[in-house]
N, CA, C and O atoms as a GROMACS GRO file, in nm:
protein
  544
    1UNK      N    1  13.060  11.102   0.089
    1UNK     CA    2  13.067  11.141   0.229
    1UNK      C    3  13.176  11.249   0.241
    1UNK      O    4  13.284  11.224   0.187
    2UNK      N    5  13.162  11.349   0.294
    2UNK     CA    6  13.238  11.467   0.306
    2UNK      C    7  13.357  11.444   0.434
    2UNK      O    8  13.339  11.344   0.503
    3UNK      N    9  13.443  11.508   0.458
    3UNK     CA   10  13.538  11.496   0.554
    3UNK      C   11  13.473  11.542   0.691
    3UNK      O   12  13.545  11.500   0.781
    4UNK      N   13  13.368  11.611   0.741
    4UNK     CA   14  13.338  11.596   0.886
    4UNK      C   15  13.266  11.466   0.867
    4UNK      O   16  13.301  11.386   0.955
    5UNK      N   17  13.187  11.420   0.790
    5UNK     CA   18  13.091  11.290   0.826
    5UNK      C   19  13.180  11.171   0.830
    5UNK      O   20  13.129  11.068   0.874
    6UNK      N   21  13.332  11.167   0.784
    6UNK     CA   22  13.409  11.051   0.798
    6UNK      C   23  13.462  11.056   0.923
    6UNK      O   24  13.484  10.957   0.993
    7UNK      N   25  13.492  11.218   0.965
    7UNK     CA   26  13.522  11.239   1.075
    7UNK      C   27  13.454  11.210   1.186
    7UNK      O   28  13.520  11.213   1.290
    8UNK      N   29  13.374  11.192   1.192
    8UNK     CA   30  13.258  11.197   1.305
    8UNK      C   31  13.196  11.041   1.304
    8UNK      O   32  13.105  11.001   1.377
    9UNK      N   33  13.272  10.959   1.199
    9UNK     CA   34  13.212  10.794   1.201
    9UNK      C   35  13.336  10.740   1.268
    9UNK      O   36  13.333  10.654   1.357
   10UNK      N   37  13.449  10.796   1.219
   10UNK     CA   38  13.594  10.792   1.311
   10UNK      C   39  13.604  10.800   1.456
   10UNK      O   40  13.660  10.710   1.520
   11UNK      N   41  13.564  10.882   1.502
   11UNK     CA   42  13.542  10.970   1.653
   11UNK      C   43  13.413  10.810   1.693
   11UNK      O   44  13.452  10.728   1.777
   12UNK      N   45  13.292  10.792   1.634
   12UNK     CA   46  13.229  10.690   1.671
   12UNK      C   47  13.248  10.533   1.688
   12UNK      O   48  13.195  10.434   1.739
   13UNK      N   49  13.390  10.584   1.590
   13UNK     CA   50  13.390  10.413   1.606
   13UNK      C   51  13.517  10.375   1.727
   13UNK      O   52  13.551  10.264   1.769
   14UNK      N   53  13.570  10.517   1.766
   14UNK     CA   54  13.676  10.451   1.857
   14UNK      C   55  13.614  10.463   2.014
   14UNK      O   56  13.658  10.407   2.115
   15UNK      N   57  13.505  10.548   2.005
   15UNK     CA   58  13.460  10.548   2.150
   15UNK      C   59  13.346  10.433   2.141
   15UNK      O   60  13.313  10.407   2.257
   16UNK      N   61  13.290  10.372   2.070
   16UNK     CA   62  13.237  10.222   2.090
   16UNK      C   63  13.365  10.143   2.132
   16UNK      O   64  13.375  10.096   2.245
   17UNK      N   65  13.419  10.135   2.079
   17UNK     CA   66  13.564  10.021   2.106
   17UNK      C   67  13.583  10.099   2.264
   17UNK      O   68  13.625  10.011   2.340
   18UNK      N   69  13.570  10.209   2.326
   18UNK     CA   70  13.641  10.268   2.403
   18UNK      C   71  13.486  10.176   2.522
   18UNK      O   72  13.504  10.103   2.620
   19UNK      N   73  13.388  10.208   2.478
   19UNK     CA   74  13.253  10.162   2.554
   19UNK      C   75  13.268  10.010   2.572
   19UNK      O   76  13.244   9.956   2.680
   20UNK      N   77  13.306   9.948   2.473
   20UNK     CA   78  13.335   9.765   2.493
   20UNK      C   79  13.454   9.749   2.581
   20UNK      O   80  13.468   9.655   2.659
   21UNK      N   81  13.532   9.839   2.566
   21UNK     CA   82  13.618   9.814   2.716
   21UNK      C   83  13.609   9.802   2.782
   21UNK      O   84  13.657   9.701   2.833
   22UNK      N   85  13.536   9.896   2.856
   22UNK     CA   86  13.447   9.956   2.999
   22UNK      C   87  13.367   9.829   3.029
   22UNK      O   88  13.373   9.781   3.142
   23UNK      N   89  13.263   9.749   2.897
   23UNK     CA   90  13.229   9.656   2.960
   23UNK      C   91  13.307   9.512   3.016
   23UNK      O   92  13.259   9.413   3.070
   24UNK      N   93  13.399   9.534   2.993
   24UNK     CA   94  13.484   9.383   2.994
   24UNK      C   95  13.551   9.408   3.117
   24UNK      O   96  13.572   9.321   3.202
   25UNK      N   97  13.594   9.566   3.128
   25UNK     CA   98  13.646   9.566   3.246
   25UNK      C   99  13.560   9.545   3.378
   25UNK      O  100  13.607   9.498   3.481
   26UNK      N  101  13.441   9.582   3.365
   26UNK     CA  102  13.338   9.570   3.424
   26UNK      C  103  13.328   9.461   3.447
   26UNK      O  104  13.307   9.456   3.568
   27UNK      N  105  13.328   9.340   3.399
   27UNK     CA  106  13.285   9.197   3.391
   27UNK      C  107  13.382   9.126   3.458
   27UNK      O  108  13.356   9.046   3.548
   28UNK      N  109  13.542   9.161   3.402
   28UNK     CA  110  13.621   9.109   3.500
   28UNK      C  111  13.622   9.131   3.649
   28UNK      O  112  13.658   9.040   3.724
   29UNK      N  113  13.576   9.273   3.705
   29UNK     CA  114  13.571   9.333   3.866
   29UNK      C  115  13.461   9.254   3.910
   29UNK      O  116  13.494   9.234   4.027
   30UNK      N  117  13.375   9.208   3.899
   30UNK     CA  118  13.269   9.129   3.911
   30UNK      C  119  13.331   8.979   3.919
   30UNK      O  120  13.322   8.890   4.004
   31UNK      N  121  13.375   8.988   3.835
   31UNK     CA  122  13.407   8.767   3.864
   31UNK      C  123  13.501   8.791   3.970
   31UNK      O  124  13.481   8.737   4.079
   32UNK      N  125  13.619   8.877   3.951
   32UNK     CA  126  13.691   8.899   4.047
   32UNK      C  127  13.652   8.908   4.234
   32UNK      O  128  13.704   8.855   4.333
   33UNK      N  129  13.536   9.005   4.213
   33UNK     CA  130  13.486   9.001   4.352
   33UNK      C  131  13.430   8.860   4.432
   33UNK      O  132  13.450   8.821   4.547
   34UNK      N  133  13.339   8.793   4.301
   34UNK     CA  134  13.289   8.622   4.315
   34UNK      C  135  13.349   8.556   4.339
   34UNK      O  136  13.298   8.450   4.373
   35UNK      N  137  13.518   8.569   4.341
   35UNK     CA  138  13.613   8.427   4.359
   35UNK      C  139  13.645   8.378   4.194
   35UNK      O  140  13.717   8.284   4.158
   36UNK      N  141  13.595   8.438   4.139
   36UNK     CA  142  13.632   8.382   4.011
   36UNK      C  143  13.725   8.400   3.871
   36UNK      O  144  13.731   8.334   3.767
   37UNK      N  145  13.808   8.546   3.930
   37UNK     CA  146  13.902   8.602   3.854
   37UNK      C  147  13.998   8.562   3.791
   37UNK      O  148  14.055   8.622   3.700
   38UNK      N  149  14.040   8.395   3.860
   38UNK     CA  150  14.162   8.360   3.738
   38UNK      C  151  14.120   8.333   3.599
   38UNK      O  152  14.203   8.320   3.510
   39UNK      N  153  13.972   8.324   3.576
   39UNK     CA  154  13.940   8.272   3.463
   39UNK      C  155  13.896   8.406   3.372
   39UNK      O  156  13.933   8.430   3.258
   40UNK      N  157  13.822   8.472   3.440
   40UNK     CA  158  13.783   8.590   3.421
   40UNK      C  159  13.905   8.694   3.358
   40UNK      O  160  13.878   8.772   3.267
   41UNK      N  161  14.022   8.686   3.409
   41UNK     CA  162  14.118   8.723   3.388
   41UNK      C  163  14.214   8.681   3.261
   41UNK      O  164  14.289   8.747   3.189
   42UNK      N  165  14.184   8.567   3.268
   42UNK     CA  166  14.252   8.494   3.111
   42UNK      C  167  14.180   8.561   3.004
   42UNK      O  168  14.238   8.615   2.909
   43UNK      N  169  14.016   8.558   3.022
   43UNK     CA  170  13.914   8.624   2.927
   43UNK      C  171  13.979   8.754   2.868
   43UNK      O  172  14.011   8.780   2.752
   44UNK      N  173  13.991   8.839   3.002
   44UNK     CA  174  14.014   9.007   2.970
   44UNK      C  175  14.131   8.997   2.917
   44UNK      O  176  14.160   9.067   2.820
   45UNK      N  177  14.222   8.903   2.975
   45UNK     CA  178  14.394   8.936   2.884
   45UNK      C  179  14.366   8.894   2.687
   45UNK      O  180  14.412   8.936   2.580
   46UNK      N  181  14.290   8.814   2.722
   46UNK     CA  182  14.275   8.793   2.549
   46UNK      C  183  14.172   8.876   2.495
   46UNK      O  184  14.208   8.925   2.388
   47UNK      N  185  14.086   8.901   2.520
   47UNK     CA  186  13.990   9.009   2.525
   47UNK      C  187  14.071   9.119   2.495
   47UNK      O  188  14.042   9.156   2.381
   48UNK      N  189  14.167   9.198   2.549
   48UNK     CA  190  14.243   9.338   2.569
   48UNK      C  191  14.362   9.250   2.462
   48UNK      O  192  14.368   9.347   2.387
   49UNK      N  193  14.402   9.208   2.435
   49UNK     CA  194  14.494   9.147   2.323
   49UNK      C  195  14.437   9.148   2.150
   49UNK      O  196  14.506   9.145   2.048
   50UNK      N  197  14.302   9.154   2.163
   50UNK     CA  198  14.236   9.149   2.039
   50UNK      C  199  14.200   9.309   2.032
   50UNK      O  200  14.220   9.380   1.934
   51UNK      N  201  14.155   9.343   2.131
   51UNK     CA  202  14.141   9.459   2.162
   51UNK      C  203  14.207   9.639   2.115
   51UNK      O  204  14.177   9.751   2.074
   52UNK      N  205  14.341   9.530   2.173
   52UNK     CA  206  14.442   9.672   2.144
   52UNK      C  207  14.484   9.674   1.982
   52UNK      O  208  14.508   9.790   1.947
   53UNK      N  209  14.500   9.568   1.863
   53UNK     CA  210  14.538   9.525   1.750
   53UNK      C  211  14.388   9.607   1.672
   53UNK      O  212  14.398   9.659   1.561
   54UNK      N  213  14.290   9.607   1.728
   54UNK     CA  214  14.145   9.643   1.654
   54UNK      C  215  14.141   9.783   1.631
   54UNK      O  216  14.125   9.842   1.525
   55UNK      N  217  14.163   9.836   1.773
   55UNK     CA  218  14.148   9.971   1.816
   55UNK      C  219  14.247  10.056   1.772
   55UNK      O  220  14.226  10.168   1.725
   56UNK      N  221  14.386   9.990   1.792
   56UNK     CA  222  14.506  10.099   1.762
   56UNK      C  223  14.492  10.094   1.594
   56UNK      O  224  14.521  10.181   1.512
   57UNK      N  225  14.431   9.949   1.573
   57UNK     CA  226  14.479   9.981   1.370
   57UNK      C  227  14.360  10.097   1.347
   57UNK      O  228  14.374  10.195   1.274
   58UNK      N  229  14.236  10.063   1.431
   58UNK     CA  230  14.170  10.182   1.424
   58UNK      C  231  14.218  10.317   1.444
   58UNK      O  232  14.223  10.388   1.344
   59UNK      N  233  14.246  10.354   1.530
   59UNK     CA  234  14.318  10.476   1.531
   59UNK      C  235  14.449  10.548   1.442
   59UNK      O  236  14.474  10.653   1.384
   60UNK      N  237  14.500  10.448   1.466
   60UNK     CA  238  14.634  10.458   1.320
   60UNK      C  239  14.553  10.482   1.157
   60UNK      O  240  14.609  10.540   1.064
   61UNK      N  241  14.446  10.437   1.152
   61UNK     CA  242  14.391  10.422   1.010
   61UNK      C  243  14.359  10.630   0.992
   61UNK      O  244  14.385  10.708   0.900
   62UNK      N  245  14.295  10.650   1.127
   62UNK     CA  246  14.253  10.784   1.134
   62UNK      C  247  14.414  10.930   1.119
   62UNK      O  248  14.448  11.030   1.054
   63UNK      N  249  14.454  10.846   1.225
   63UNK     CA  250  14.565  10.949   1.250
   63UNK      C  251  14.663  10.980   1.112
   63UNK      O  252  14.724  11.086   1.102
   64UNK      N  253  14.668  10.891   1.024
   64UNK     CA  254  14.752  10.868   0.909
   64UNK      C  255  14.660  10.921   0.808
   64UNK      O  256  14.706  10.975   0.708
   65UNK      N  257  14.527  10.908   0.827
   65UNK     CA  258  14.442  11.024   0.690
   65UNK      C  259  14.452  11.127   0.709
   65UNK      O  260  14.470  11.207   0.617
   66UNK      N  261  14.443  11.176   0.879
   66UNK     CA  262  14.454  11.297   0.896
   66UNK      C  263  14.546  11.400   0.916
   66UNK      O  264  14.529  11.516   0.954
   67UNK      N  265  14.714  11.296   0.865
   67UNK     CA  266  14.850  11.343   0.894
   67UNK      C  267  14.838  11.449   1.035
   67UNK      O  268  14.828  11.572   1.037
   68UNK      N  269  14.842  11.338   1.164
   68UNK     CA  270  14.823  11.380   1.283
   68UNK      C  271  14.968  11.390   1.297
   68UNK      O  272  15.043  11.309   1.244
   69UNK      N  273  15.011  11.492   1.371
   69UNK     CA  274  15.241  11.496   1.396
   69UNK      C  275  15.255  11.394   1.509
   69UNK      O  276  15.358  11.327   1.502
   70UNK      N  277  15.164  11.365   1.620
   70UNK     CA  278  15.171  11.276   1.684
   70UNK      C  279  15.199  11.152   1.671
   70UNK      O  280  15.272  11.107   1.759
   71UNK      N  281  15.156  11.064   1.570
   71UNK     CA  282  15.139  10.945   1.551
   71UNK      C  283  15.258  10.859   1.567
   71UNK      O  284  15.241  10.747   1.616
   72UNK      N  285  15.376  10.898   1.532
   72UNK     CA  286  15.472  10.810   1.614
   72UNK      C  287  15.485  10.780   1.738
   72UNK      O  288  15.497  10.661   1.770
   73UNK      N  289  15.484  10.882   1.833
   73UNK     CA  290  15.451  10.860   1.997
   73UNK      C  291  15.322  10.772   1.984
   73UNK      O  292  15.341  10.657   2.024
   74UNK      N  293  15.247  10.787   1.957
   74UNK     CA  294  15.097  10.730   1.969
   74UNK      C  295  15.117  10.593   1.947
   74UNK      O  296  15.075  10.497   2.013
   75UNK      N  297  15.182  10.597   1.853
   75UNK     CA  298  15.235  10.448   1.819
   75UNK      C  299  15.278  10.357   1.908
   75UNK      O  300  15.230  10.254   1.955
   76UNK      N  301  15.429  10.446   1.929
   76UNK     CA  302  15.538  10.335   2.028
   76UNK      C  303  15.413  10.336   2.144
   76UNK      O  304  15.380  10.223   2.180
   77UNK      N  305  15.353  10.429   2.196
   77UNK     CA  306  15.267  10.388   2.298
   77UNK      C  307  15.169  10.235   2.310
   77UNK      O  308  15.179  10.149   2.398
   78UNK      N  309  15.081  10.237   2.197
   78UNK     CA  310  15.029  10.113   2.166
   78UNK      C  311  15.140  10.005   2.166
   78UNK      O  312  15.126   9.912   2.245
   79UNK      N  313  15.242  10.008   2.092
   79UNK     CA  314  15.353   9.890   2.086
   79UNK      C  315  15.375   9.835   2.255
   79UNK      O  316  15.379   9.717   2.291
   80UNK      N  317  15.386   9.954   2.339
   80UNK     CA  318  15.452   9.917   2.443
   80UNK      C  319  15.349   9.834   2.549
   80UNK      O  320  15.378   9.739   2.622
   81UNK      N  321  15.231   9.897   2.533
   81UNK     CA  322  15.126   9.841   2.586
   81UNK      C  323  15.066   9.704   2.510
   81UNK      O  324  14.996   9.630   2.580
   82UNK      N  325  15.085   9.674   2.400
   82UNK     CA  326  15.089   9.559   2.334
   82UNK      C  327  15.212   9.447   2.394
   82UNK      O  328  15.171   9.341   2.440
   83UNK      N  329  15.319   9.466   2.395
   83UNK     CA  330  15.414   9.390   2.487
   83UNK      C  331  15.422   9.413   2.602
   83UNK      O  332  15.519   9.355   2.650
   84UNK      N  333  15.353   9.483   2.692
   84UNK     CA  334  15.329   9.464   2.858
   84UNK      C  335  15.182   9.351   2.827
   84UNK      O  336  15.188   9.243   2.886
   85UNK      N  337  15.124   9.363   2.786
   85UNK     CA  338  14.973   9.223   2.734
   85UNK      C  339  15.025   9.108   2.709
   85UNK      O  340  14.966   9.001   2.722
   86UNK      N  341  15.185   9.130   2.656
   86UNK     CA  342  15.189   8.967   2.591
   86UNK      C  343  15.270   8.954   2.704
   86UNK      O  344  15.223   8.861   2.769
   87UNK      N  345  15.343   8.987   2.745
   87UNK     CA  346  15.427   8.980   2.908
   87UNK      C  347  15.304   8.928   2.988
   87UNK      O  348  15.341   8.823   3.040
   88UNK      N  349  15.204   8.949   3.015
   88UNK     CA  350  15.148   8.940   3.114
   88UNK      C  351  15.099   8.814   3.073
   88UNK      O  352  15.157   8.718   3.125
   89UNK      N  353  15.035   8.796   3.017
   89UNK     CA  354  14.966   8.630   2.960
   89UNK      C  355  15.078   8.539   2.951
   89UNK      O  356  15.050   8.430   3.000
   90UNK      N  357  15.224   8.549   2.893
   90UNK     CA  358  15.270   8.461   2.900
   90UNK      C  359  15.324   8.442   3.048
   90UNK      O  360  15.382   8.335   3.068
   91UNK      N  361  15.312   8.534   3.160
   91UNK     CA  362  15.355   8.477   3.286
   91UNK      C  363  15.224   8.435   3.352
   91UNK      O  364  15.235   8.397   3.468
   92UNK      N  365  15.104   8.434   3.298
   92UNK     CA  366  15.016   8.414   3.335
   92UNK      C  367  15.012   8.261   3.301
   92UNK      O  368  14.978   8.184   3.392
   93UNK      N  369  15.048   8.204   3.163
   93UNK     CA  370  15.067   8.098   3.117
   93UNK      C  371  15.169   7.983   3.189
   93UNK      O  372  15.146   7.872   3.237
   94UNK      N  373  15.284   8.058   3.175
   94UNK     CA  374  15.382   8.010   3.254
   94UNK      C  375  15.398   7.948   3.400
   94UNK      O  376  15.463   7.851   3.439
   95UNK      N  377  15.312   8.040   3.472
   95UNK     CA  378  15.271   7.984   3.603
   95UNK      C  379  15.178   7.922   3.616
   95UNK      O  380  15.171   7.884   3.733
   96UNK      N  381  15.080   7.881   3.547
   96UNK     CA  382  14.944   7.768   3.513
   96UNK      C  383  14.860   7.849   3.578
   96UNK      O  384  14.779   7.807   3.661
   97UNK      N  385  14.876   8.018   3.533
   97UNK     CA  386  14.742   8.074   3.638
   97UNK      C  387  14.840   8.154   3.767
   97UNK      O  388  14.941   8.121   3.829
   98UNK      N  389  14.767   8.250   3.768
   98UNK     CA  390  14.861   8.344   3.883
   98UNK      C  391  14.782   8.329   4.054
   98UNK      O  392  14.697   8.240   4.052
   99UNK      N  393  14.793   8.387   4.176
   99UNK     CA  394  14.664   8.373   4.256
   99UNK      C  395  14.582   8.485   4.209
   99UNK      O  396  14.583   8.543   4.100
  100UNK      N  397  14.525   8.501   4.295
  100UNK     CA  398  14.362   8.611   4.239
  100UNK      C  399  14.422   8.765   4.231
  100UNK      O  400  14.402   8.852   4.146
  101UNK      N  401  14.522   8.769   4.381
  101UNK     CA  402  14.605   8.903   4.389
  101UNK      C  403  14.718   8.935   4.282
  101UNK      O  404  14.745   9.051   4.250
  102UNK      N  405  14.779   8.824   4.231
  102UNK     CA  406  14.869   8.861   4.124
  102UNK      C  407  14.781   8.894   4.003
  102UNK      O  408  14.830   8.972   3.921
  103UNK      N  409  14.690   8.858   3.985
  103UNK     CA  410  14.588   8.842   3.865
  103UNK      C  411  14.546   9.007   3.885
  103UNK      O  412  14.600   9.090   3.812
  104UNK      N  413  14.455   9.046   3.980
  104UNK     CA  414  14.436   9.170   4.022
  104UNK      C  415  14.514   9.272   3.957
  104UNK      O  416  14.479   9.352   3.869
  105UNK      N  417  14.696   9.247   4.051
  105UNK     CA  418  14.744   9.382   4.034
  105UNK      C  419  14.804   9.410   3.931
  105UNK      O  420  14.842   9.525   3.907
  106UNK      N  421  14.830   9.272   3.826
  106UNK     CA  422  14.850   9.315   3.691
  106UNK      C  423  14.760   9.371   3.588
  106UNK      O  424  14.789   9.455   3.503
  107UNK      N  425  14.630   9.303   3.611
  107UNK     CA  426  14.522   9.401   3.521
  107UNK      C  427  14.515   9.527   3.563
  107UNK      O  428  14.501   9.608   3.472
  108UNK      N  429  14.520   9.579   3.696
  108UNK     CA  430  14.532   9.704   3.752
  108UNK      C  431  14.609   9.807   3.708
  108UNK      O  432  14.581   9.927   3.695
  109UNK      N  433  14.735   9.731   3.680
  109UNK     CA  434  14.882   9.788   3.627
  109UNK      C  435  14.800   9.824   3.465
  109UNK      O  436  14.757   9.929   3.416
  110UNK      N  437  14.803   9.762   3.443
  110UNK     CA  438  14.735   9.729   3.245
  110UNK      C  439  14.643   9.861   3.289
  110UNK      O  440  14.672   9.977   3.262
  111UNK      N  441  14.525   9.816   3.361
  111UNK     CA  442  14.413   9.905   3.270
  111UNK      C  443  14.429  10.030   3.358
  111UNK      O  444  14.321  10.081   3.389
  112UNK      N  445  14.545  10.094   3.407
  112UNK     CA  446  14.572  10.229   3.474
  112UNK      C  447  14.668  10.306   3.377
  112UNK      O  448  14.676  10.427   3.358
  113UNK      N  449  14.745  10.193   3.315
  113UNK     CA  450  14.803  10.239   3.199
  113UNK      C  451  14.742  10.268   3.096
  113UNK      O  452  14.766  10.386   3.068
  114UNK      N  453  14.652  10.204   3.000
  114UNK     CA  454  14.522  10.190   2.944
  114UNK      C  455  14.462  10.367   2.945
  114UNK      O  456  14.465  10.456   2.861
  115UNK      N  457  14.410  10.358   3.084
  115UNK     CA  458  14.271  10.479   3.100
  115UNK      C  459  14.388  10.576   3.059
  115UNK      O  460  14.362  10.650   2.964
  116UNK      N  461  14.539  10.590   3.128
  116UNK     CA  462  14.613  10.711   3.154
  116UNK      C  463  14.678  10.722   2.961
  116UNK      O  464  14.749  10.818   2.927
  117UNK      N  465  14.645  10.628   2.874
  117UNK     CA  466  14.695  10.647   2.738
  117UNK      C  467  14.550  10.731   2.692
  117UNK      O  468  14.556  10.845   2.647
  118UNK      N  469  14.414  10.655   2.712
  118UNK     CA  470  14.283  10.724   2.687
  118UNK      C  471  14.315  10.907   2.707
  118UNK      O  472  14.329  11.005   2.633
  119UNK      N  473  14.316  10.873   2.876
  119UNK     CA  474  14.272  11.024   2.888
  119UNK      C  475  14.437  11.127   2.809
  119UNK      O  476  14.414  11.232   2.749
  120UNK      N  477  14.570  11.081   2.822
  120UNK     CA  478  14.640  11.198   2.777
  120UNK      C  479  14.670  11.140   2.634
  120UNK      O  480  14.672  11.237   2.559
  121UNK      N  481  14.685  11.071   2.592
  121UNK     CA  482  14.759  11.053   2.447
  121UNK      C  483  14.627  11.049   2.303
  121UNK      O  484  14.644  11.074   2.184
  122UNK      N  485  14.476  11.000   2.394
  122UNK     CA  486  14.368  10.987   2.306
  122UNK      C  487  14.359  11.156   2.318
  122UNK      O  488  14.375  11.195   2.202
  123UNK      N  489  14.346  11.241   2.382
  123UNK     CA  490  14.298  11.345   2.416
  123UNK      C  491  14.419  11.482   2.373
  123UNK      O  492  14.404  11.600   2.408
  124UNK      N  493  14.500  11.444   2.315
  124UNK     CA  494  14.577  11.534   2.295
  124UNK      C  495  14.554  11.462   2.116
  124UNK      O  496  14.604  11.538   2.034
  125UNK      N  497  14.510  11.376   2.073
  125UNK     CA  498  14.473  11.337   1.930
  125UNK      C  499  14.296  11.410   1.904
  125UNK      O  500  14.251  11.456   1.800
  126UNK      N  501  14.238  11.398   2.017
  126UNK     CA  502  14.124  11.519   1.982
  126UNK      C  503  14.150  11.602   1.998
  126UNK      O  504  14.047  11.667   1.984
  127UNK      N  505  14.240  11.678   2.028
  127UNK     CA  506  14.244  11.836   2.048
  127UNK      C  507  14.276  11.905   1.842
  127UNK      O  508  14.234  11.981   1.755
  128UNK      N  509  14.367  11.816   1.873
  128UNK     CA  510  14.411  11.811   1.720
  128UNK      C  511  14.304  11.831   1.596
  128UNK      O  512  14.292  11.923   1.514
  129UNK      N  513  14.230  11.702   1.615
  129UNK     CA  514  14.090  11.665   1.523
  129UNK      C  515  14.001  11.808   1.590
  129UNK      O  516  13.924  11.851   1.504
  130UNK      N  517  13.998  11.864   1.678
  130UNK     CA  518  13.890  11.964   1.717
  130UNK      C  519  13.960  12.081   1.632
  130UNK      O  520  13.914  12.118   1.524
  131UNK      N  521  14.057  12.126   1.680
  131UNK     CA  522  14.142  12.221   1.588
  131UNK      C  523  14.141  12.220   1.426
  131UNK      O  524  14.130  12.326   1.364
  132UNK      N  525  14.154  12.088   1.359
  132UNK     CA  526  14.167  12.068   1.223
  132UNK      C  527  14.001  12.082   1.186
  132UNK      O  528  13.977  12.110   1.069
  133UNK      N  529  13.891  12.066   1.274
  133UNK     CA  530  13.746  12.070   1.193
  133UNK      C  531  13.713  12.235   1.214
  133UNK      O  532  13.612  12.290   1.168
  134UNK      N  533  13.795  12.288   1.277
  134UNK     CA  534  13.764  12.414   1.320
  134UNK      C  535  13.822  12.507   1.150
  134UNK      O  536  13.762  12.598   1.094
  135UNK      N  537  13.969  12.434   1.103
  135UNK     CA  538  14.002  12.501   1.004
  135UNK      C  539  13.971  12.503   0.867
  135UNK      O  540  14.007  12.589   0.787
  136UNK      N  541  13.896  12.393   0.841
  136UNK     CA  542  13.797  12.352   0.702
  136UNK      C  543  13.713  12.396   0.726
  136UNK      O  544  13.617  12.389   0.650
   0.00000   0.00000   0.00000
């Protein structure tokens, strides 16, 4: 396999992971609307906990073949968003369950942080990968 076709299974495999997000987030706004979000919500926090460990080793696996200069920022980014997830479940734990509105505005918090790592920190790692297939 040549370096665009690894490249381009790379690029596929993080926007599936990026598409299984979308559905979960999807799934939680839905139970949420039903009355049913504290549970729904435990789902997505462990859900987005398995999530971020899958995806970032995914991405780290890429960024480190492709000696991206970014990857330390990229990093502490995932780290930090990895301990705002475990913050949140364990006060989620702690309180035996939050109400529906605390439940809400912390996934809100999470997945605004989330989209805003997607769109600038994923997107300044493709500019990169667009640039580097441009120079081979």
């Amino acid at each position: 396999m040549n370096w665009d076709e690894q490249l381009n299974l790379g690029i596929e495999e993080i926007d599936e992971q990026h598409k299984t997000l979308v559905l979960h987030v999807s799934k939680f706004a839905k139970a949420y609307k039903s009355g049913t979000g504290k549970q729904a919500a435990l789902e997505i926090l462990e859900f987005l906990e398995k999530y971020v460990d899958e995806h970032f080793a995914t991405e780290e696996r890429y960024m480190l073949q492709y000696d991206y200069p970014g990857y330390s920022e990229h990093a502490a980014l995932h780290s930090e968003f990895r301990a705002k997830l475990i913050s949140y479940k364990e006060e989620y734990y702690s309180q035996k369950g939050l109400s529906n509105y605390a439940v809400a505005k912390m996934l809100e918090m999470t997945l605004k942080w989330l989209v805003e790592h997607i769109k600038v920190a994923d997107k300044k790692y493709g500019v990169f990968i667009k640039n580097k297939m441009q120079s081979v």
